[in-house]
C-alpha positions in Angstrom: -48.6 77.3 50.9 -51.5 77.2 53.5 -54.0 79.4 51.3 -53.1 77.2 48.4 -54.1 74.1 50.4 -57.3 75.8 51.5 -58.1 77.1 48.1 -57.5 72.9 46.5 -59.6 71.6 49.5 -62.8 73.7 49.2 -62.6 73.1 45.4 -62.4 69.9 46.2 -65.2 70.2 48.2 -67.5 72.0 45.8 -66.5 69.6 43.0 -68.0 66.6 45.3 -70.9 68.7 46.3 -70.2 69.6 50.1 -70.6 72.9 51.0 -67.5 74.5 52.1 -68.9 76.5 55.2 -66.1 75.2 57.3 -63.3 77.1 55.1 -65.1 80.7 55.2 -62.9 82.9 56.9 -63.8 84.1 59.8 -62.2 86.6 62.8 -59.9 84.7 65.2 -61.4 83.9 68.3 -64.8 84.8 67.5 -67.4 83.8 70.3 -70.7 82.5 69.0 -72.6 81.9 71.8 -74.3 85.2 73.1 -73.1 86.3 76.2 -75.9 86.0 78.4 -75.8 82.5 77.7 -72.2 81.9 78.3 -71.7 80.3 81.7 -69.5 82.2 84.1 -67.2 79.5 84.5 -68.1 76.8 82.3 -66.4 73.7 84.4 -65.4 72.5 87.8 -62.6 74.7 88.7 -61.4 72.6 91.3 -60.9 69.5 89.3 -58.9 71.8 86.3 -56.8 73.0 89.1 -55.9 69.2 90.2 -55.4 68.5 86.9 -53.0 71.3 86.0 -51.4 70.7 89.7 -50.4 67.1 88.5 -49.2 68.1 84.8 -46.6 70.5 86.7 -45.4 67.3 89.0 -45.4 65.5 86.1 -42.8 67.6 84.1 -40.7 68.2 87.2 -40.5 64.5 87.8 -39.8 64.2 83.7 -37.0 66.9 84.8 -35.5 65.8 87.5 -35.2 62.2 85.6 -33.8 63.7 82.3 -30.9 65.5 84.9 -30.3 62.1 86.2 -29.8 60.4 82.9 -27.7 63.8 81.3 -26.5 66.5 83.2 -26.2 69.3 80.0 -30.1 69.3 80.0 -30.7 71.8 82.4 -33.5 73.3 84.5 -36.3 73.3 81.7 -39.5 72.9 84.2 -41.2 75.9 83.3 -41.0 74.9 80.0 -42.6 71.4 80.3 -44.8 73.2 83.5 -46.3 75.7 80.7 -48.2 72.5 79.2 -49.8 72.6 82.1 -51.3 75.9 81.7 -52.2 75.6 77.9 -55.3 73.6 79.1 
């Protein structure tokens, strides 16, 4: 299904004269900037760790609210903490 989407959008594509680049297939994950010009740590570390800090209080509080309101819902923080660590 996904292929045959692909396939109709970079006809489409061609048909209306845009060059398809974007649908190439390429490896996963592929890094194309060299690596002596990648950044060690390309951000403020600090700040990401606030920010992940307050998505975990976040879903506890979301928890903790949700167990007031229904008492079947159980203790599913790690699963709304993990959003916290898909940044």
């Amino acid at each position: 299904m996904a292929r045959e989407i692909l396939e109709r959008l970079r006809a489409h594509a061609t048909v209306n004269g845009i060059d398809p680049a974007f649908l190439r297939r390429t490896r996963l994950n592929t890094n194309t900037i060299p690596l002596r010009l990648e950044p060690l740590f390309p951000g403020d570390q600090e700040l990401e760790r606030r920010i992940k800090s307050l998505i975990r209080w976040n879903a506890l509080a979301m928890v903790v609210r949700a167990n007031r309101e229904e008492h079947n819902i159980g203790g599913h923080i790690s699963t709304f903490c993990f959003g916290g660590h898909a940044l």
